[in-house]
Backbone bond lengths (Angstrom), bond angles and torsions (degrees), N, CA, C in turn:
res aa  C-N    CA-C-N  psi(-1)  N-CA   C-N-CA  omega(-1)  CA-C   N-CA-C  phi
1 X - - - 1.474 - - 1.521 109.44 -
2 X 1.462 118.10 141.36 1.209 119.62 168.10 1.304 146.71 -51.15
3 X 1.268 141.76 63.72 1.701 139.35 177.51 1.442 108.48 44.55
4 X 0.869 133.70 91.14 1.566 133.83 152.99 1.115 135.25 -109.12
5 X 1.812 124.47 122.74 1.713 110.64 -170.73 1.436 92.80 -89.53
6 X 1.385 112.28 -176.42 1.677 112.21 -155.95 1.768 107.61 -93.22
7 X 1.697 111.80 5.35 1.321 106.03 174.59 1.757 83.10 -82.29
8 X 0.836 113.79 -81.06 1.926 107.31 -175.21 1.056 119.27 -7.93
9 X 1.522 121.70 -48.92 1.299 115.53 -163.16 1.531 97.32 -86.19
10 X 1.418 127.27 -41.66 1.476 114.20 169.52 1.299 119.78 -39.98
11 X 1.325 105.00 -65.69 1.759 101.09 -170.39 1.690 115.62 -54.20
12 X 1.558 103.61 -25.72 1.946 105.44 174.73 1.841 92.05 -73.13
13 X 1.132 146.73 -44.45 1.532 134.30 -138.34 2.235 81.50 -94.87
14 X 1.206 123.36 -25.14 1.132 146.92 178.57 1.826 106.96 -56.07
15 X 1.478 74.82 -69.97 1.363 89.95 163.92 1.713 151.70 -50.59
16 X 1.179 87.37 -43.38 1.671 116.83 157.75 1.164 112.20 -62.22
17 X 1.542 114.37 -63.94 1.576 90.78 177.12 1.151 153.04 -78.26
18 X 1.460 109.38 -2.22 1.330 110.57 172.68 1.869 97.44 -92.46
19 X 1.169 120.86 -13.46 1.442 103.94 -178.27 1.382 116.81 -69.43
20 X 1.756 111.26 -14.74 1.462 121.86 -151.92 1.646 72.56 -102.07
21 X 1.098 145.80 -58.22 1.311 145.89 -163.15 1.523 110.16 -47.83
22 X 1.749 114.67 -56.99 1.376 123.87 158.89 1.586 125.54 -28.21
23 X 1.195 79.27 -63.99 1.777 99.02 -168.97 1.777 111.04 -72.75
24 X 1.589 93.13 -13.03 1.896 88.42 -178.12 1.730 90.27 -74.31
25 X 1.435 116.33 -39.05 1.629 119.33 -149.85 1.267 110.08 -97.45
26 X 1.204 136.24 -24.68 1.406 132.57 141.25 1.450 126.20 -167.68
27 X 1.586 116.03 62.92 1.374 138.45 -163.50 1.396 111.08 35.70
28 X 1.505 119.76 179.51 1.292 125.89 170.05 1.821 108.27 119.07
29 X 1.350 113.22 -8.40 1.225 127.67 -179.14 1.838 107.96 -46.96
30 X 1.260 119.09 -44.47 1.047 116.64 -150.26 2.113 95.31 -75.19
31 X 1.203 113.31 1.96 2.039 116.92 166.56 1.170 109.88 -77.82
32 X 1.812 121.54 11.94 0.995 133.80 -169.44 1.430 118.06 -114.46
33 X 1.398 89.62 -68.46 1.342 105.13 -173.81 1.479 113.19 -83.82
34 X 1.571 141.64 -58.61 1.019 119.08 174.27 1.692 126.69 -41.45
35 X 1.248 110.23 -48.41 1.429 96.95 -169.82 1.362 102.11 -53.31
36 X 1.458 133.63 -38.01 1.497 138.93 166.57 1.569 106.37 -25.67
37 X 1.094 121.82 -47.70 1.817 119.17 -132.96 1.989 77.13 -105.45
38 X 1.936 122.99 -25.86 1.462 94.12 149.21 1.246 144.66 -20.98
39 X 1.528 91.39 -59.24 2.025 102.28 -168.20 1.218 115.15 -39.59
40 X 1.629 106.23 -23.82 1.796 103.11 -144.81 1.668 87.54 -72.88
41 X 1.201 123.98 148.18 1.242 136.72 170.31 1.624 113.94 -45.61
42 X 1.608 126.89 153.29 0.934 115.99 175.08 2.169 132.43 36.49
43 X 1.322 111.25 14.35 1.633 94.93 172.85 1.586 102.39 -107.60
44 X 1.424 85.79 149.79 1.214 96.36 -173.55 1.490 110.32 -80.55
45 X 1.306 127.48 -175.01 1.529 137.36 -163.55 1.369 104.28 -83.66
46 X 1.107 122.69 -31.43 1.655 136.50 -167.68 2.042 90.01 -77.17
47 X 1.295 86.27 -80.32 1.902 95.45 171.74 1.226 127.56 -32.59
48 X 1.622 124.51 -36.06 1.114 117.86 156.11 1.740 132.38 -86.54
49 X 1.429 116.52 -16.02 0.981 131.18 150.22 2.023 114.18 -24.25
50 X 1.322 82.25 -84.52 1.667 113.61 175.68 1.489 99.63 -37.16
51 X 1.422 104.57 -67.32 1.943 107.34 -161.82 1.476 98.99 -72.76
52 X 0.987 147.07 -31.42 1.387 139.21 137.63 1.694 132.12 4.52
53 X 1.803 79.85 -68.86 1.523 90.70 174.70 1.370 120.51 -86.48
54 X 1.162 132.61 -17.51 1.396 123.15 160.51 1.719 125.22 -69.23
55 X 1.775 102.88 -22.81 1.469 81.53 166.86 1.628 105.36 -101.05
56 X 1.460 128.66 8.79 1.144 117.27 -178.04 1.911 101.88 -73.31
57 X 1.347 117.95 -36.03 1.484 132.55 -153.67 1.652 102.58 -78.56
58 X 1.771 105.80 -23.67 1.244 113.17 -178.46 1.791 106.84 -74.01
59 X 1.150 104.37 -56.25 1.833 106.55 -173.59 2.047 105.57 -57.78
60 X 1.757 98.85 -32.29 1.290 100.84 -160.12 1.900 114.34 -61.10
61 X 1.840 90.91 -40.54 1.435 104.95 178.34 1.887 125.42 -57.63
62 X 1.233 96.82 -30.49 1.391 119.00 176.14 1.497 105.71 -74.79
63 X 1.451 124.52 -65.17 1.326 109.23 164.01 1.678 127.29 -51.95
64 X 1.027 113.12 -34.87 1.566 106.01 175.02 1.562 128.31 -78.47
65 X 1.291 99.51 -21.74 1.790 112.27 145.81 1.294 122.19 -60.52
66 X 1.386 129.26 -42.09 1.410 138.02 -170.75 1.721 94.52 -75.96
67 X 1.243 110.77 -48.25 1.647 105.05 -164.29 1.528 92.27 -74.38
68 X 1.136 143.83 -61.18 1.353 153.10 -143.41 1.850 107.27 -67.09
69 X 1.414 108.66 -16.63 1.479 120.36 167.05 1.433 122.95 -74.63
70 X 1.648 94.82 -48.52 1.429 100.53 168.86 1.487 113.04 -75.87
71 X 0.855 123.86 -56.17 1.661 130.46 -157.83 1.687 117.32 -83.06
72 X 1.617 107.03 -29.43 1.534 116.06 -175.05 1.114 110.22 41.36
73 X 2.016 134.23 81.16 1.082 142.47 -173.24 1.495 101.96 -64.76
74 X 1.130 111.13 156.18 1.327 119.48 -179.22 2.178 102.98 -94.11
75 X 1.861 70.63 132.46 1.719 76.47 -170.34 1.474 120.05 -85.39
76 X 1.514 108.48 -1.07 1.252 119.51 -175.71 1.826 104.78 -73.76
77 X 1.719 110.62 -14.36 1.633 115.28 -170.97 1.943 88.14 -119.20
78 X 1.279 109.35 -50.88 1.247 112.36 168.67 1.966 132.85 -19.51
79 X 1.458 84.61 -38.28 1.959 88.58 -153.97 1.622 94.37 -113.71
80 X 1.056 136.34 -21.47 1.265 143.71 170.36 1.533 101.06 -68.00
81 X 1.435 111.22 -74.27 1.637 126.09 160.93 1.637 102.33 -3.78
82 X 1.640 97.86 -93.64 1.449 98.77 -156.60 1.649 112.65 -61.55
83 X 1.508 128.11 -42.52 1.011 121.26 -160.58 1.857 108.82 -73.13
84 X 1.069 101.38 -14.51 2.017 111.12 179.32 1.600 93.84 -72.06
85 X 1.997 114.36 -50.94 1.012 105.46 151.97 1.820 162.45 10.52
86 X 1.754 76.67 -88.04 1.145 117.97 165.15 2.001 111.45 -45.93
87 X 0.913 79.27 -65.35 1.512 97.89 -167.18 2.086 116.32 -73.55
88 X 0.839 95.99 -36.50 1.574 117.10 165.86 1.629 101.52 -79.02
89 X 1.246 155.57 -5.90 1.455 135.21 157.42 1.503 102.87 -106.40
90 X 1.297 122.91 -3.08 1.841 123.79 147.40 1.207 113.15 -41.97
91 X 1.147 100.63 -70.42 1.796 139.76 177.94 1.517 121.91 -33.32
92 X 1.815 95.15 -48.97 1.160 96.83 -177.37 1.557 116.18 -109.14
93 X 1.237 112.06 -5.65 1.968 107.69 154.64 1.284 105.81 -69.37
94 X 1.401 140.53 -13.31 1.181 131.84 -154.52 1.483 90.40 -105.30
95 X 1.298 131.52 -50.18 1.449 149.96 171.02 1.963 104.22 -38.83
96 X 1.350 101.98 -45.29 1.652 116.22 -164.63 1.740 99.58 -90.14
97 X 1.256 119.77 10.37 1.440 133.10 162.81 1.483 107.77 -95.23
98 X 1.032 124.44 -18.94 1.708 117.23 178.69 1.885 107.05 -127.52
99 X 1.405 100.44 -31.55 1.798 89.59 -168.27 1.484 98.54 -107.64
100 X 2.021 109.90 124.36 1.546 90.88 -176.62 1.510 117.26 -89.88
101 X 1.256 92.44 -177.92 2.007 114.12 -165.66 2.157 97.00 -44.09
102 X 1.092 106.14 -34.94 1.619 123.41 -150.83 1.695 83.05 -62.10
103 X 1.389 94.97 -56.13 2.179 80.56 -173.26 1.356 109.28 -100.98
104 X 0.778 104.17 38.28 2.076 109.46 141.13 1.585 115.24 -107.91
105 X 1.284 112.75 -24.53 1.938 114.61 -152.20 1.291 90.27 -82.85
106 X 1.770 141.70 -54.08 1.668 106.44 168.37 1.231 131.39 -75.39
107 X 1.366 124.13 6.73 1.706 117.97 176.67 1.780 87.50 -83.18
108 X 1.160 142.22 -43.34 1.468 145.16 -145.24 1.784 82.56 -95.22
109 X 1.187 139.52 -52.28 1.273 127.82 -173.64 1.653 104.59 -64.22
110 X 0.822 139.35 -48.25 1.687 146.20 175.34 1.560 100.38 -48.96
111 X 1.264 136.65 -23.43 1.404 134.99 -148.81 1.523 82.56 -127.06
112 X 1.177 130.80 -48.75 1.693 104.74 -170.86 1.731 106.43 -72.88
113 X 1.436 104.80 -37.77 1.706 106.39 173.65 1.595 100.34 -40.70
114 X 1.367 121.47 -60.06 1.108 130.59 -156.84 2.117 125.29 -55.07
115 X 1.974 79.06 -46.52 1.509 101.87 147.25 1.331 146.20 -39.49
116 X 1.261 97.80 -60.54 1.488 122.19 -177.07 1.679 103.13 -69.89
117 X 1.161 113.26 -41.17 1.722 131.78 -162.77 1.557 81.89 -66.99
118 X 1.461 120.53 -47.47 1.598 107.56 -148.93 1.604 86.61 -91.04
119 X 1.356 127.34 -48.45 1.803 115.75 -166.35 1.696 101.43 -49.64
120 X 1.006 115.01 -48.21 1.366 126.39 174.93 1.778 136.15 -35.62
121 X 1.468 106.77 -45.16 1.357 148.74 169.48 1.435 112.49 -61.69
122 X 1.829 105.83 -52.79 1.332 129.88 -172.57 1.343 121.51 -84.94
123 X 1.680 135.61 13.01 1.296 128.46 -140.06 1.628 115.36 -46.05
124 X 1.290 111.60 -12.52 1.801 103.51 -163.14 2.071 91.67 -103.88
125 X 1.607 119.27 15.40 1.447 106.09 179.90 1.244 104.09 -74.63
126 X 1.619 124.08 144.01 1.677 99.37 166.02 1.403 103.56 120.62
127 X 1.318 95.84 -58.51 2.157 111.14 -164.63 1.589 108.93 -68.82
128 X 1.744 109.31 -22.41 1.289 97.12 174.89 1.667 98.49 -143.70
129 X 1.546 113.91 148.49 1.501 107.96 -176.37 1.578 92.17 -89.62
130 X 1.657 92.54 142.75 1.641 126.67 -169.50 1.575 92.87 -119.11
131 X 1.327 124.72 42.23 2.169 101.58 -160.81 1.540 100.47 -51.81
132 X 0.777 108.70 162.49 2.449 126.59 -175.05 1.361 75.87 -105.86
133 X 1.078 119.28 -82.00 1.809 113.78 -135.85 1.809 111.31 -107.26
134 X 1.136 126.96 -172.22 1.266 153.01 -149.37 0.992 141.49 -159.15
135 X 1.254 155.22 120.30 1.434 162.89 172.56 1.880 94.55 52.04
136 X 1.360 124.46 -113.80 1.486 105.93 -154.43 1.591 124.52 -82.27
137 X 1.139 89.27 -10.91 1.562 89.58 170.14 1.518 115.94 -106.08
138 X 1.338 121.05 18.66 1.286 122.04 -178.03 1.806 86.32 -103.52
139 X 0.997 109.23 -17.20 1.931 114.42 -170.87 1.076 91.19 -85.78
140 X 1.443 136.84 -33.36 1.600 136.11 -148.54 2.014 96.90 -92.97
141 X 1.339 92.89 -48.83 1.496 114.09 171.10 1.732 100.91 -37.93
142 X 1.384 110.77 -89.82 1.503 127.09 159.84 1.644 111.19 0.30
143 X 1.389 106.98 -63.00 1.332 104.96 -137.84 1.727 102.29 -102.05
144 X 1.762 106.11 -5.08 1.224 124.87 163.86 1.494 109.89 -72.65
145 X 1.061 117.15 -52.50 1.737 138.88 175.40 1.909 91.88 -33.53
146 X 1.158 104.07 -76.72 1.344 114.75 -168.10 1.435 128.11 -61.33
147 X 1.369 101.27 -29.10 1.611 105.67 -162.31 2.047 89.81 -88.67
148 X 1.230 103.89 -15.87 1.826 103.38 176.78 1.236 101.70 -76.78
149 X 1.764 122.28 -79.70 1.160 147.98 -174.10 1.770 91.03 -36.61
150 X 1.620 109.82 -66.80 1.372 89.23 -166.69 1.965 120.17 -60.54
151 X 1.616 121.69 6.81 1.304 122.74 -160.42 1.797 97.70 -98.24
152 X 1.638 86.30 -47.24 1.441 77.21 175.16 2.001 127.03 -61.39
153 X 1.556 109.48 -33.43 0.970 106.55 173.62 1.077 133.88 -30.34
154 X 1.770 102.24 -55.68 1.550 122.03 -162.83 1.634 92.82 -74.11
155 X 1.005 112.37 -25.03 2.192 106.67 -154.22 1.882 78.44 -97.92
156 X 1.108 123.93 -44.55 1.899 108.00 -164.96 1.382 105.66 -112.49
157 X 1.497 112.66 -68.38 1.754 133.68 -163.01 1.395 123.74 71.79
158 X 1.478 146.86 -13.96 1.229 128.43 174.38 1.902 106.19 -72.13
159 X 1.247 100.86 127.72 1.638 119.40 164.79 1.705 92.78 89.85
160 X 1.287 138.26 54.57 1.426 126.39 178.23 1.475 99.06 -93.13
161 X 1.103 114.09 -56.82 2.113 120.70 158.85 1.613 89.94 -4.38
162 X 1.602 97.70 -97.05 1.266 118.72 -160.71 1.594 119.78 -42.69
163 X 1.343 112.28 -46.60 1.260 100.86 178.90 2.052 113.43 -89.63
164 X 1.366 136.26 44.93 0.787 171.49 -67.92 1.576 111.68 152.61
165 X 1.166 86.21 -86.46 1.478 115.34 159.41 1.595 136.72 -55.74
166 X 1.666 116.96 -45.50 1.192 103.79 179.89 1.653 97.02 -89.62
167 X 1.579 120.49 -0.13 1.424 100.58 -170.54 1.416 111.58 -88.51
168 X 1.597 111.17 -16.99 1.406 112.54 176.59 1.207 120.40 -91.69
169 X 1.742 115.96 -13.03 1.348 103.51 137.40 1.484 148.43 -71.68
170 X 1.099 106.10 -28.19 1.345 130.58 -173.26 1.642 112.68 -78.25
171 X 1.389 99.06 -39.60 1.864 104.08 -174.31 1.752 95.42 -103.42
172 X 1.383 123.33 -56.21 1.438 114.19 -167.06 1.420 118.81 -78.10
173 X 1.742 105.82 -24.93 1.491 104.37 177.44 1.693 118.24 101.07
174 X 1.885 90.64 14.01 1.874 91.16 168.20 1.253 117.41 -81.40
175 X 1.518 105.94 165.30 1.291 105.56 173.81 1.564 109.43 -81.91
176 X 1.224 125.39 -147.33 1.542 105.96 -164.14 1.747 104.19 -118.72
177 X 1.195 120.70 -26.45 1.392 126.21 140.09 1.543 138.50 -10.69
178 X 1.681 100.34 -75.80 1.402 118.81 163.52 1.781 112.75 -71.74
179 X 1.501 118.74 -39.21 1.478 116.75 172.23 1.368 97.80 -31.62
180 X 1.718 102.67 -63.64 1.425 102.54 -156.87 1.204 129.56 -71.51
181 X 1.637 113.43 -15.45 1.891 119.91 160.49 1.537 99.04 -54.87
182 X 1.323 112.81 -32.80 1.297 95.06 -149.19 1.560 120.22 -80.90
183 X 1.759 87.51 -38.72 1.867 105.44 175.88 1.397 87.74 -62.21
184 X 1.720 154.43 -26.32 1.021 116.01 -172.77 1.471 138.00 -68.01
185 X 1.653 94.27 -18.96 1.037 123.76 -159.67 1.589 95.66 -70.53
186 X 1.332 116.81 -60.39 1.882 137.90 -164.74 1.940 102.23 -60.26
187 X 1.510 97.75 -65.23 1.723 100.43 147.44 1.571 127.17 -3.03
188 X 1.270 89.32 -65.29 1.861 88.10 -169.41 1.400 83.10 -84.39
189 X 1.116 154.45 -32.36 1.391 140.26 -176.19 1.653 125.84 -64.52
190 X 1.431 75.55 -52.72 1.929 78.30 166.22 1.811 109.64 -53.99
191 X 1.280 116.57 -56.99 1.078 120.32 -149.04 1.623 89.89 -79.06
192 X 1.016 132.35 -38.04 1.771 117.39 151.60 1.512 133.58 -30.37
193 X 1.551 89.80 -49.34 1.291 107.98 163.22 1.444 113.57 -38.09
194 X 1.618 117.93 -82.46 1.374 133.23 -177.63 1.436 121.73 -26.48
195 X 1.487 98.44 -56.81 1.396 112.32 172.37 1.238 113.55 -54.60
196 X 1.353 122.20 -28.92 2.131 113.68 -160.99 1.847 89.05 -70.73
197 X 0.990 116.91 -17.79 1.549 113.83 -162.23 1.721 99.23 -114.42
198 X 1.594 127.50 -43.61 1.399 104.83 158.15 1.050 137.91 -66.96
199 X 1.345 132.55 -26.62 1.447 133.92 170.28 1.371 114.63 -48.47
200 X 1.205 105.54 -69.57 2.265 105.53 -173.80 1.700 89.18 -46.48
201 X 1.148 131.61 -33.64 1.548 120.48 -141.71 1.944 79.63 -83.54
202 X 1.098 138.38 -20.70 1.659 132.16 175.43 1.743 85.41 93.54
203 X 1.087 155.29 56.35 1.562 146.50 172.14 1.582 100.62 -125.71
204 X 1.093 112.90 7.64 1.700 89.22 160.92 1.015 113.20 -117.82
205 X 1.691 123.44 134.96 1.383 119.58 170.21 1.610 108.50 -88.75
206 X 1.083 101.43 114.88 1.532 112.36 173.94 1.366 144.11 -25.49
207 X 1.877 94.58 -72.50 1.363 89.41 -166.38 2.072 94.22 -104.77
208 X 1.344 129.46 59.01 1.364 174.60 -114.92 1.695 99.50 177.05
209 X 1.370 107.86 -74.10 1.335 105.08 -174.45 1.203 106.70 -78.07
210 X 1.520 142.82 -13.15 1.197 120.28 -144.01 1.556 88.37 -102.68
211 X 1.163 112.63 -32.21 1.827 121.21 -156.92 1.620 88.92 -89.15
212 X 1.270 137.23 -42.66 1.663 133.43 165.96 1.646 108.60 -53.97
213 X 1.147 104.59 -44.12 1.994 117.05 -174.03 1.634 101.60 -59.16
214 X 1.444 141.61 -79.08 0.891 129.58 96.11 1.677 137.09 74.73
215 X 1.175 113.14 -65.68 1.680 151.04 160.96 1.626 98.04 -87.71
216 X 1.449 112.23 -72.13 1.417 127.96 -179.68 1.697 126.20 -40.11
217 X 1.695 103.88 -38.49 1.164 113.93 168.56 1.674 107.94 -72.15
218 X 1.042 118.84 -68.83 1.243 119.62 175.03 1.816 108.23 -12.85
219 X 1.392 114.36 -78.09 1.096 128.69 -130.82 2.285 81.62 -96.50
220 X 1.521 104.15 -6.16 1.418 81.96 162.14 1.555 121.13 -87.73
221 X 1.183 104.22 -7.91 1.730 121.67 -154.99 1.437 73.34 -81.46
222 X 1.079 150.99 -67.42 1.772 153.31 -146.19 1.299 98.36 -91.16
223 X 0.991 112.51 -25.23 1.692 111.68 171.02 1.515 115.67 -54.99
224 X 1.140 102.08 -67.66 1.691 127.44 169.62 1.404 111.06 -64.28
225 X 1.530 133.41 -43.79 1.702 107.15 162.84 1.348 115.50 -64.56
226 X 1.531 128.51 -30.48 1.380 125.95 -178.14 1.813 112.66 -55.57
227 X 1.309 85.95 -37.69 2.246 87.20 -170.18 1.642 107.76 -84.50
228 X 1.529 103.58 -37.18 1.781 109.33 163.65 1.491 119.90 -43.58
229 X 1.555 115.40 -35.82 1.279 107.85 -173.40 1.797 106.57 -112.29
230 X 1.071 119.81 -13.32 1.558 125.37 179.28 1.490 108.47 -84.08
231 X 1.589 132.64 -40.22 1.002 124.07 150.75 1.780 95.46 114.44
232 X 1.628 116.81 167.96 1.222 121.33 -171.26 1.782 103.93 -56.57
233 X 1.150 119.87 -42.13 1.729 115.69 -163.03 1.691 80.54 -64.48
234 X 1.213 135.47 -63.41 1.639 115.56 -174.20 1.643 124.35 -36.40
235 X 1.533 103.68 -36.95 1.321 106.69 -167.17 1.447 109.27 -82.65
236 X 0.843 103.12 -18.89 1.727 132.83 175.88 1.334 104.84 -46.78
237 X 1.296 119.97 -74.92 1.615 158.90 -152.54 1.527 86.49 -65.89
238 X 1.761 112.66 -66.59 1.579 119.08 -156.17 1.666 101.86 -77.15
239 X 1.026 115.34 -2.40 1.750 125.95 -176.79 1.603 102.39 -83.74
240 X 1.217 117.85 -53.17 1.365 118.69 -169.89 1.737 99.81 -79.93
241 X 1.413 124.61 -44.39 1.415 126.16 -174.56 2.245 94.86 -57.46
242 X 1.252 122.43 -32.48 1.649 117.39 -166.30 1.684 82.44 -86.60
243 X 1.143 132.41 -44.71 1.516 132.25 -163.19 1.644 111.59 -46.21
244 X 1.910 109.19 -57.13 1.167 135.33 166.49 1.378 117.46 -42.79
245 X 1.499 111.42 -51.97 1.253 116.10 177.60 1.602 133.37 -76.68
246 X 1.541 84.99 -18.61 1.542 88.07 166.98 1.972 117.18 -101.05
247 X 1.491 108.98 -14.59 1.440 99.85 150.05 1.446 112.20 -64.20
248 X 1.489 156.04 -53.68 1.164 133.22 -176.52 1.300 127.74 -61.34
249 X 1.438 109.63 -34.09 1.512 108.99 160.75 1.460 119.41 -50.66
250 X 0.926 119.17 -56.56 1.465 131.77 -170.08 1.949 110.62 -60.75
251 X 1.267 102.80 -41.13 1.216 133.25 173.49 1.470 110.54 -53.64
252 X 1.513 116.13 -68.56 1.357 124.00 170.86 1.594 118.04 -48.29
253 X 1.851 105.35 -48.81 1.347 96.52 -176.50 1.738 124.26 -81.02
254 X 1.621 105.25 14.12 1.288 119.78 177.20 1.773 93.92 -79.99
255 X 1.085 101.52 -64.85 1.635 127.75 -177.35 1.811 104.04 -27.38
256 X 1.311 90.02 -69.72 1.692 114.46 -178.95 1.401 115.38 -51.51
């Protein structure tokens, strides 16, 4: 592991937890934590990429256990979800080896404006499930959701939670509660995903991820009792505040 004096390692264990806290309540954690896992002296962009996702997958699994007790996602949107998922953040680390970050960041800035503009517009989307569809095209729906969401993951990852979330509200008709059991669920999949292809490649530093992962779990476990008991208008609120924040990020690094 890389040299760290103990302000570093605070602000990474710091770091973790509020990303795991984010990401339990309606993704977006990772505007947190990667730029965090910068500081560390000497890793490269690829290396922190990677160690990223092992402590992102740690907080994520814990939150999607915590929600999945209360809520019992439905596996009929559930299992299509993650495994299209699954397979779409293969796809898209493999994709993020040839096409760079630069021509994705204004098609993805046009689409969260676009987001944010409409959750905004809509205040009552979300608060109550409306589902559209049914049996095979509600799977097809599902498994479209995932196999995108999970592409971009693998090729970018900031806001995959979130957009997760407004698409299964927005296209399937959840409220924002169950969205969010549900993106937790696809979440740890993508970010499984990532890993099947960073690991052989030797880019994660381990015990980096494990002591950030770790922090991350923590702060997803409180993440996920906080939105379980505050209810969709909370998740609501913290959706548009990560939305905002990840247009300026995105914004700046257009700028930059």
């Amino acid at each position: 592991m890389p040299d760290l004096d103990l302000l570093t390692l605070a602000l990474l264990v710091l770091a973790g937890f509020a990303a795991g806290w984010v990401d339990a309540v309606v993704g977006g954690g990772g505007l947190i934590q990667l730029p965090a896992m910068m500081l560390v002296p000497g890793i490269a962009p690829l290396q922190a990429l990677a160690t990223n996702k092992v402590a992102s997958i740690m907080g994520t699994s814990v939150a999607a256990v915590t929600f999945a007790r209360r809520l019992k996602p439905d596996p009929r949107t559930a299992v299509p979800l993650a495994v299209s998922a699954l397979a779409g953040a293969v796809v898209g680390a493999v994709i993020a080896t040839y096409i760079p970050e630069e021509a994705f960041t204004p098609i993805i800035l046009v689409v969260l404006i676009a987001v944010g503009a409409f959750t905004i517009l809509k205040p009552q989307m979300g608060i109550q499930a409306t589902q559209r569809w049914h049996g095979v095209k509600h799977a097809i729906g599902a498994s479209a959701i995932g196999l995108a969401v999970g592409a971009y993951d693998g090729a970018l990852g900031p806001g995959t939670g979130s957009f997760f979330v407004i698409l299964l509200v927005s296209v399937l008709g959840y409220a924002f509660m169950p969205a969010s059991a549900l993106g937790k669920v696809a979440n740890f999949c993508t970010n499984l995903g990532a890993l099947i292809f960073f690991v052989p490649t030797g880019h994660v530093i381990w015990h980096l991820g494990l002591i950030v992962g770790a922090a991350n779990l923590i702060g997803g476990y409180i993440g996920a009792r906080t939105a379980l008991s505050r209810g969709n208008r909370f998740v609501r609120i913290v959706f548009i505040v990560v939305i905002a924040a990840l247009i300026v990020k995105l914004t700046y690094d257009l700028l930059s």
